[in-house]
ZAMARGU-4260 file (C-alpha; in steps of 0.2 Angstrom, whole numbers, plus 5000, padded with zeros to 4 digits):
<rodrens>
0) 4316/5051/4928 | 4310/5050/4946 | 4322/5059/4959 | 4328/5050/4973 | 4325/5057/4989
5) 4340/5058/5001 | 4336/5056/5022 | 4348/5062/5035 | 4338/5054/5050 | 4351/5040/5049
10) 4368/5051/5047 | 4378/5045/5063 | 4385/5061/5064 | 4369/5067/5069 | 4363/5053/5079
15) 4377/5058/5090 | 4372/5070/5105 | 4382/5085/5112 | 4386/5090/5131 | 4375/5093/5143
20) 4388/5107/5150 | 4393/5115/5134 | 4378/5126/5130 | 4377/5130/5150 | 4396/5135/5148
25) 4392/5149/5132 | 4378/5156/5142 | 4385/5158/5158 | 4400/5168/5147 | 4388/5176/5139
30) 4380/5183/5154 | 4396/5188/5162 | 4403/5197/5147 | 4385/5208/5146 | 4386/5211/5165
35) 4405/5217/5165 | 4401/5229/5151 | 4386/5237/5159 | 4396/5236/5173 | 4411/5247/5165
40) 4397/5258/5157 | 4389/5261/5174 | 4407/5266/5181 | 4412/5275/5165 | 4396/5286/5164
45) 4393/5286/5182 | 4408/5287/5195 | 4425/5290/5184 | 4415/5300/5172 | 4433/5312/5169
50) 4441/5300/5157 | 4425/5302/5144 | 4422/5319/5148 | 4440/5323/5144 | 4441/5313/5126
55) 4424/5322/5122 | 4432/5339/5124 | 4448/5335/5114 | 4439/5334/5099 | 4432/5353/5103
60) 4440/5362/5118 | 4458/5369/5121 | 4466/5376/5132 | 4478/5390/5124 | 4488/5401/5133
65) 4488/5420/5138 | 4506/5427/5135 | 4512/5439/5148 | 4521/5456/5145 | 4537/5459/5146
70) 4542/5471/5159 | 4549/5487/5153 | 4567/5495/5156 | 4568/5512/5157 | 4584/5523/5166
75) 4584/5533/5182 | 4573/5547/5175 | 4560/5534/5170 | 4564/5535/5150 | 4559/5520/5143
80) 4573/5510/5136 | 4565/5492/5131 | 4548/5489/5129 | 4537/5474/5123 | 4527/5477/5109
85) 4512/5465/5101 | 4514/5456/5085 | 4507/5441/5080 | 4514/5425/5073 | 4507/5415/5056
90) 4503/5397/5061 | 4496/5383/5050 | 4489/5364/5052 | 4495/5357/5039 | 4482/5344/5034
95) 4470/5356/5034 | 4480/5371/5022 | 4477/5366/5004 | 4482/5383/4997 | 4481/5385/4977
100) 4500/5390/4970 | 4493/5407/4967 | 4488/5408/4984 | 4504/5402/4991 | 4516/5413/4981
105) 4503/5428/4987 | 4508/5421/5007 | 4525/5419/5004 | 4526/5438/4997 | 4518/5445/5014
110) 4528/5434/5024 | 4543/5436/5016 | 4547/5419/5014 | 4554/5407/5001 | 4540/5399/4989
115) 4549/5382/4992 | 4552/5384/5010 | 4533/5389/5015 | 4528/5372/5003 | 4540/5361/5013
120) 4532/5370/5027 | 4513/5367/5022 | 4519/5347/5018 | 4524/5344/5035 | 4515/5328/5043
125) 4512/5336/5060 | 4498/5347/5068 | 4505/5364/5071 | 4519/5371/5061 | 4525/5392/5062
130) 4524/5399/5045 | 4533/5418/5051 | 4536/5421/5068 | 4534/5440/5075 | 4525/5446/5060
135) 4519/5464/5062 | 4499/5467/5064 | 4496/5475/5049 | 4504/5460/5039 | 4498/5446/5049
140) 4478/5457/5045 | 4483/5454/5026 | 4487/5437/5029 | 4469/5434/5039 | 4459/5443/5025
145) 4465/5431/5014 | 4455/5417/5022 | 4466/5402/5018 | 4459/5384/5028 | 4471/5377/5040
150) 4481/5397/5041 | 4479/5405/5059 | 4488/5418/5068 | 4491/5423/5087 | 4496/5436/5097
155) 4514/5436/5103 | 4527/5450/5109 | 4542/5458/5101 | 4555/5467/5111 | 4558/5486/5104
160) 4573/5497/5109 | 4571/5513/5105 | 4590/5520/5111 | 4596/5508/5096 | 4616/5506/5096
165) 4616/5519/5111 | 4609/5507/5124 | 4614/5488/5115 | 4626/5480/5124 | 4620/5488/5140
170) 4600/5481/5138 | 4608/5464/5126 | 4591/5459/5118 | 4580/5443/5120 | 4575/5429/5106
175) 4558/5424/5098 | 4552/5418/5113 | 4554/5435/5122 | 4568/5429/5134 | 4585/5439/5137
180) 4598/5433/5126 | 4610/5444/5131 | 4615/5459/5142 | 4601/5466/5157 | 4588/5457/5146
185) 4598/5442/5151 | 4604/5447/5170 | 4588/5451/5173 | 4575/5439/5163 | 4568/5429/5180
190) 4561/5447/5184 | 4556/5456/5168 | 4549/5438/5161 | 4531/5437/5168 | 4520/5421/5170
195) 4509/5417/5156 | 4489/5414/5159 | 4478/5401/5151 | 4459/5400/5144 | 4448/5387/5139
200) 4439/5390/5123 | 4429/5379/5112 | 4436/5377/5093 | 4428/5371/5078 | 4438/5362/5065
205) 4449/5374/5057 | 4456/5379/5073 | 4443/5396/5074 | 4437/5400/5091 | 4420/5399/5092
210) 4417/5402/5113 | 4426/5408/5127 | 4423/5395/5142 | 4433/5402/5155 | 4449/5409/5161
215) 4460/5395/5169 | 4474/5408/5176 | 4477/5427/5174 | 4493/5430/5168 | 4506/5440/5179
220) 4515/5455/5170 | 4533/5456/5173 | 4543/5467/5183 | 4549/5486/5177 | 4567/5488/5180
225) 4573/5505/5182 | 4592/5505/5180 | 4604/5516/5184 | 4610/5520/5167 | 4607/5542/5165
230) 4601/5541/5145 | 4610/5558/5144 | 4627/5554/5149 | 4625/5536/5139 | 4624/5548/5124
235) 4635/5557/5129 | 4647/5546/5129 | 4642/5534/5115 | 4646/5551/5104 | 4663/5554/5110
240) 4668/5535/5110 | 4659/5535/5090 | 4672/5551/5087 | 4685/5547/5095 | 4684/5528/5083
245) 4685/5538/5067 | 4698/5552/5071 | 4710/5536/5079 | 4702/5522/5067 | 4703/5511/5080
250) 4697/5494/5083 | 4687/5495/5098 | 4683/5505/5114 | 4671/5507/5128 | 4668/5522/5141
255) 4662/5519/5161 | 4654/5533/5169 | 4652/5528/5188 | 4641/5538/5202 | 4655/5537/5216
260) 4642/5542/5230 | 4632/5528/5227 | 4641/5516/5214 | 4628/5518/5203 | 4633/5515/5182
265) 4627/5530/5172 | 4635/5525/5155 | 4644/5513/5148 | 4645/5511/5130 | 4658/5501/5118
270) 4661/5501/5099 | 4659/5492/5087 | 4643/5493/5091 | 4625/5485/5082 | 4606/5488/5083
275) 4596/5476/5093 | 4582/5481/5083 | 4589/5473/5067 | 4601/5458/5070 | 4601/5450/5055
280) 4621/5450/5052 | 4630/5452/5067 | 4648/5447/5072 | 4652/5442/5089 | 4666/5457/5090
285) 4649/5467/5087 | 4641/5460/5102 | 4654/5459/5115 | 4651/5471/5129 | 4670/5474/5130
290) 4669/5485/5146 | 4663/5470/5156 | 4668/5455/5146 | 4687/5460/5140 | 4701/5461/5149
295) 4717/5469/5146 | 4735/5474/5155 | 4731/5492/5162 | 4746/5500/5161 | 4751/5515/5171
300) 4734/5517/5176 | 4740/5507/5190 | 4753/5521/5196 | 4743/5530/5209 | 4740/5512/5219
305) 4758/5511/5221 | 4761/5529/5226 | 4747/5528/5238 | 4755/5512/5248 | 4770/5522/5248
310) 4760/5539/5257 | 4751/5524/5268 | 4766/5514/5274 | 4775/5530/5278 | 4791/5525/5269
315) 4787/5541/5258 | 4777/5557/5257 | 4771/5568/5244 | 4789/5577/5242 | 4801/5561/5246
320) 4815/5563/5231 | 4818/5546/5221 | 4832/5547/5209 | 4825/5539/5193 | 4841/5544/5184
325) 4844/5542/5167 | 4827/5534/5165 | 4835/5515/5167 | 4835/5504/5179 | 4842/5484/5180
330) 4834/5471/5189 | 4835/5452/5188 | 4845/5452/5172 | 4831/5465/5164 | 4830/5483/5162
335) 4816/5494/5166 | 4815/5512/5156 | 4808/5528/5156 | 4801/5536/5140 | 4815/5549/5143
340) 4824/5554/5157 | 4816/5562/5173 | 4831/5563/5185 | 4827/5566/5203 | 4809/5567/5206
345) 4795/5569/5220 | 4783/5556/5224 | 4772/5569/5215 | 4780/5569/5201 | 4783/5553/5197
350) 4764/5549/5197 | 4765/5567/5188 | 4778/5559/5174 | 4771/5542/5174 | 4788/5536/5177
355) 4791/5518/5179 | 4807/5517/5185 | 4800/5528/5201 | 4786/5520/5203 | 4795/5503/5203
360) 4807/5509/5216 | 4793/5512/5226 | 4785/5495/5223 | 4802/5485/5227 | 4801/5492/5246
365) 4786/5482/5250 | 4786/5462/5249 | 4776/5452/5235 | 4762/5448/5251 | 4760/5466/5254
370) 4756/5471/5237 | 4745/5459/5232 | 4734/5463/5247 | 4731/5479/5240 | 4728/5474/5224
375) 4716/5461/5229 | 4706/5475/5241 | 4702/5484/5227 | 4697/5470/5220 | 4707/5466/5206
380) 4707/5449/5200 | 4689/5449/5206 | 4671/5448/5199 | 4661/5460/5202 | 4647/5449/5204
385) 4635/5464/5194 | 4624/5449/5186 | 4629/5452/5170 | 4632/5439/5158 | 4652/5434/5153
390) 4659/5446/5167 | 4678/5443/5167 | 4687/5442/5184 | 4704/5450/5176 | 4719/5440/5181
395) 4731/5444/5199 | 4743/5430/5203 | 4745/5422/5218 | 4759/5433/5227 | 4769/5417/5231
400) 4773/5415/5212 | 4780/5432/5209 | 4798/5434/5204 | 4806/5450/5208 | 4804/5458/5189
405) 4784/5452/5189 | 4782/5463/5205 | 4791/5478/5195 | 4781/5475/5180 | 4764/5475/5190
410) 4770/5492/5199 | 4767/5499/5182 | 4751/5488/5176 | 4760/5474/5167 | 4756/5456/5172
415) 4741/5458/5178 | 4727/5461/5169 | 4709/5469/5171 | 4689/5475/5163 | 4687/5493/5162
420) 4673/5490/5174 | 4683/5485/5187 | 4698/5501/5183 | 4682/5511/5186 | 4680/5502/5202
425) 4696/5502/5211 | 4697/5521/5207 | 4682/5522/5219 | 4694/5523/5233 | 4701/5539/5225
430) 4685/5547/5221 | 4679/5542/5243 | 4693/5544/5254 | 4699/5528/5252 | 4683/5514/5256
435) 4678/5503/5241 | 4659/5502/5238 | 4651/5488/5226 | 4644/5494/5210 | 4626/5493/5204
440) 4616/5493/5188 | 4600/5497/5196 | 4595/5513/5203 | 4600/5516/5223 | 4600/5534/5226
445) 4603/5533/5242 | 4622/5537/5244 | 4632/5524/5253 | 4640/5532/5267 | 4654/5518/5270
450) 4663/5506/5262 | 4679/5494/5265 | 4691/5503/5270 | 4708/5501/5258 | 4720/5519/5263
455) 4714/5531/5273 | 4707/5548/5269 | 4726/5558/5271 | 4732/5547/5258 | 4718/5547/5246
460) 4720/5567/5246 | 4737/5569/5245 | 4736/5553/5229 | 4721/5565/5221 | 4732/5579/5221
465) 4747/5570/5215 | 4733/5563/5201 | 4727/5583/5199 | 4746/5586/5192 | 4744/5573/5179
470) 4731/5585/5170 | 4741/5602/5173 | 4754/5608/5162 | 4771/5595/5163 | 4758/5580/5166
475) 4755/5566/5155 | 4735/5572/5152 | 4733/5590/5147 | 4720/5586/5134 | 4709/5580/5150
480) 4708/5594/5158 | 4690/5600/5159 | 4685/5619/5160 | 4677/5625/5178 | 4682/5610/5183
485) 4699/5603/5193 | 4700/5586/5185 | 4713/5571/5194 | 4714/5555/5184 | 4730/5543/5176
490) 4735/5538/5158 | 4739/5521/5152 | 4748/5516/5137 | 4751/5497/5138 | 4759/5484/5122
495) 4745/5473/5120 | 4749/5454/5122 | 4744/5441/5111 | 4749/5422/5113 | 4766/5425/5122
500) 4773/5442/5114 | 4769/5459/5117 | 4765/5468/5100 | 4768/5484/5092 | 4749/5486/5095
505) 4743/5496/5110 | 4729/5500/5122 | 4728/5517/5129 | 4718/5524/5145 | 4713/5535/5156
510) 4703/5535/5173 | 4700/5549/5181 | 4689/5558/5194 | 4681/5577/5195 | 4679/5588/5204
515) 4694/5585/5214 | 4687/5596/5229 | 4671/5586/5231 | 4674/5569/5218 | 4655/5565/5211
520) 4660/5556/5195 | 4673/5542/5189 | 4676/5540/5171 | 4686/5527/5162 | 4692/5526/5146
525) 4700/5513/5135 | 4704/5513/5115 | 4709/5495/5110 | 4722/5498/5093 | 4724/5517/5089
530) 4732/5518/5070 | 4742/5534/5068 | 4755/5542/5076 | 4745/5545/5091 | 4742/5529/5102
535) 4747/5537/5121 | 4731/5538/5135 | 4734/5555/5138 | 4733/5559/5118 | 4719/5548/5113
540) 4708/5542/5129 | 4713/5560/5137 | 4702/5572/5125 | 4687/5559/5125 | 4688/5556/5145
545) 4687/5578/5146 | 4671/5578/5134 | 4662/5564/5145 | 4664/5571/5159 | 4663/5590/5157
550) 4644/5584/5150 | 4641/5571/5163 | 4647/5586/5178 | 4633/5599/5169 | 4618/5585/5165
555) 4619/5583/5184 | 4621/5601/5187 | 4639/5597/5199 | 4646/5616/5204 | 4661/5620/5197
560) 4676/5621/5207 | 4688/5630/5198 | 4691/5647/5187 | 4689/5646/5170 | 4704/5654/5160
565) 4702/5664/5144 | 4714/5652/5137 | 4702/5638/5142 | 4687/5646/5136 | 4695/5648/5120
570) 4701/5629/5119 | 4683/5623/5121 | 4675/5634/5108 | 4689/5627/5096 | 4684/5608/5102
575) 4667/5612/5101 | 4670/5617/5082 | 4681/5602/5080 | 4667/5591/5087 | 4656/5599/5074
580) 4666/5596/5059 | 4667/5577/5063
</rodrens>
């Protein structure tokens, strides 16, 4: 069968002419289109040239960052008390570690890590995960010999304290990141924190650098800090403080040492205590630097401001009699008493004594306005703006909301509350003729000839004498007598208060200065909770305030000023051999 040829000359589809315009249209965008992209390559390649350059380099260069060292903290003598030293952390890109379970149970053994925990790790959709942060060299060398894809470690810095438990809550301690967290770390992190460098380096794939291109910015190492913290007396006192805990089983503590020359802290210590060096389980009672941060009603510690405004106003001297009579006084329908009765005492002697009712008949000459002025000079009720983190203020009232019995109570350290830091302060003016200077944590040894003036220089001596009697035999604080030594200070013994009541449960204190002829050192002393029989100031903080200071007087080789006794001599072997034994 023939086929029939089919002819499409006729179709009118065909036949059937297009614009003249149309094809003129395609080429012209045509045209426009190549010109505009050689026109963006031109400019690309040729003038802005960054943009290419810069998405060229991510898939090779970085820039990774230098760390800078801390700086160190060492005391006044230059013994280094916080130090930075290297470690490295493990790192990993995720997409790239595709460890074998043997391998992974091998990593999570030198890391100390949870098998499930370093897999949820390693199946992380991101670019960068830590594995271990802080890992010490020799680990991080094990983890690097075992060659794993995708696992990489860097250099990083760990703080190290070498004074432990002595030093912590003085130095605090800092986080991962090598920022203070706490304490002088803390108060002083802009300084000691240096400003990290940078390089540019060329990596391959697996994150290994292969060339060093060129350093972007030397880092900038941070600042040493030389405190004024004496390591010998901080030891000093931390041992007696750890003592005196054990023999009193008591719930807390802390000791002040303060240079009264210059203002300058030598020691200050609290208990509980904890190693900064291993924080793993810590309470906060553990890291509270109580002497600082906690505040409490002083007590009769607060006696010898009274008597001193009493000398300074001239209503009184040294030897004016005051009748405390049977050791009970009324006022405003309540009834302040003695621990026994005193009778007719001195001035002297009621500071002597530690009586209240004395003390409060001294205090009720003088109007509200007039006390608090005081009070407020020597800056209770204050910070003392040391930079340290959590630093209480204490609590003084405004004067115009004192009724008659809150000025009484206040006489003898009740209703108004206070740090040790700042006890240790305000006896300052004691230990310098009457001028308050600040206090420091830093090293100044340059003395500081003046200060704001508080009593004058007749009252301070004739109060420093009355404060001698306190540690010679009738006084409140025999057991804080050192030997060589004459020694001036005050108990306290205060109820503490919690919510609205005073408790069963007290706080007992002693401040005190030596040597009375030429004071050099203040120490304070407070133990929070003493079980036992024994709970006075003189009884508990009295023996501790005698060991601190008799070794802070010979570590900074301060003459004695007084003869020492047989008796004496005999008492201090004994203590030495108590001190032994514990």
């Amino acid at each position: 069968m023939k086929k029939r040829s089919v002819t499409f000359n006729h179709n009118p589809l065909l036949a059937k002419g297009l614009p003249v315009w149309r094809p003129r249209v395609v080429l012209l965008a045509l045209l426009f289109g190549s010109f505009a992209l050689v026109a963006r390559a031109a400019y690309l390649q040729g003038v802005n040239d960054e943009f290419l350059q810069a998405k060229g380099e991510s898939r090779y260069a970085r820039v990774i960052e230098i760390p800078a060292t801390r700086g160190k903290i060492t005391d006044r003598h230059g013994t280094v008390l916080a130090a930075s030293t290297p470690v490295k952390s493990i790192w990993a890109i995720p997409g790239d570690a595709k460890p074998t379970p043997a391998e992974v149970r091998k990593l999570a053994g030198l890391l100390d890590m949870d098998v499930r925990d370093l897999n949820h790790r390693l199946a992380r959709d991101s670019d960068f995960v830590y594995l271990k942060r802080q890992v010490p060299p020799e680990v991080a060398e094990q983890v690097a010999n075992m060659k794993l894809a995708g696992v990489h470690d860097q250099r990083e810095y760990r703080r190290y304290y070498p004074g432990a438990e002595v030093m912590s809550h003085l130095l605090g301690f800092t986080g991962v990141d090598d920022h203070g967290q706490e304490g002088v770390e803390l108060a002083y992190d802009s300084q000691l924190n240096g400003k990290p460098g940078s390089r540019r380096v060329i990596k391959d794939r697996r994150g290994q650098i292969v060339e060093d291109v060129e350093s972007i910015r030397t880092p900038q190492e941070g600042k040493d800090i030389a405190l004024s913290i004496d390591a010998k007396i901080q030891y000093l006192a931390y041992t007696a403080l750890q003592n005196a805990m054990e023999t009193y089983r008591a719930k807390a503590g802390s000791v002040v040492v303060l240079d009264s020359r210059t203002g300058e802290v030598l020691a200050m210590v609290n208990a509980p205590t904890y190693n900064p060096n291993n924080r793993e389980s810590l309470s906060g009672a553990q890291l509270r630097n109580r002497a600082v941060t906690d505040t409490f009603e002083p007590g009769s510690v607060l006696k010898p401001i009274i008597a001193a405004m009493a000398l300074e106003s001239g209503k009184f001297r040294f030897d004016t009699v005051i009748d405390t009579g049977n050791g009970r006084m009324a006022l405003a329908n309540s009834t302040i008493s003695d621990t026994k009765p005193h009778g007719r005492l001195t001035v002297a002697e009621v500071i002597q004594k530690s009586s209240n009712v004395g003390v409060v008949r001294m205090a009720m000459t003088f109007k509200p306005e007039e006390m608090w002025q005081v009070y407020d000079d020597l800056g209770l009720g204050s910070s003392l703006q040391l930079g340290f983190p959590g630093e209480a203020s204490g609590r003084l009232r405004p004067a115009s909301t004192w009724r008659p019995i809150e000025q009484a109570t206040m006489a003898y350290g009740y209703g108004v509350s206070s740090s040790l830091m700042q006890l240790a302060r305000t006896y300052l003016a004691f230990a310098r003729d009457g001028d308050l200077i600040p206090v420091t944590l830093t090293r100044s040894e340059v003395p500081q000839l003046t200060g704001r003036r508080v009593f004058s220089a007749q009252t301070v001596r004739e109060t420093r004498a009355m404060m001698e009697m306190v540690t010679q035999e009738g006084g409140t604080a025999i057991h804080g007598r050192v030997p060589g030594y004459r020694v001036a200070g005050k108990t306290g013994t205060s109820h503490k208060l919690e919510g609205a009541k005073y408790t069963s449960k007290y706080i007992a204190s002693f401040v005190g200065l030596a040597p009375v002829s030429d004071p050099r050192l203040v120490v304070a002393v407070m133990i929070d909770e003493p079980a036992g029989k024994q709970y006075y100031g003189g009884q508990v903080a009295g023996p501790i305030f005698s060991n601190v200071m008799a070794g802070a007087l010979r570590a900074l080789s301060v003459p004695p000023d007084a003869p020492i006794t047989p008796m004496q001599v005999a008492r201090s072997k004994e203590e030495l051999a108590a001190r032994g034994r514990m």
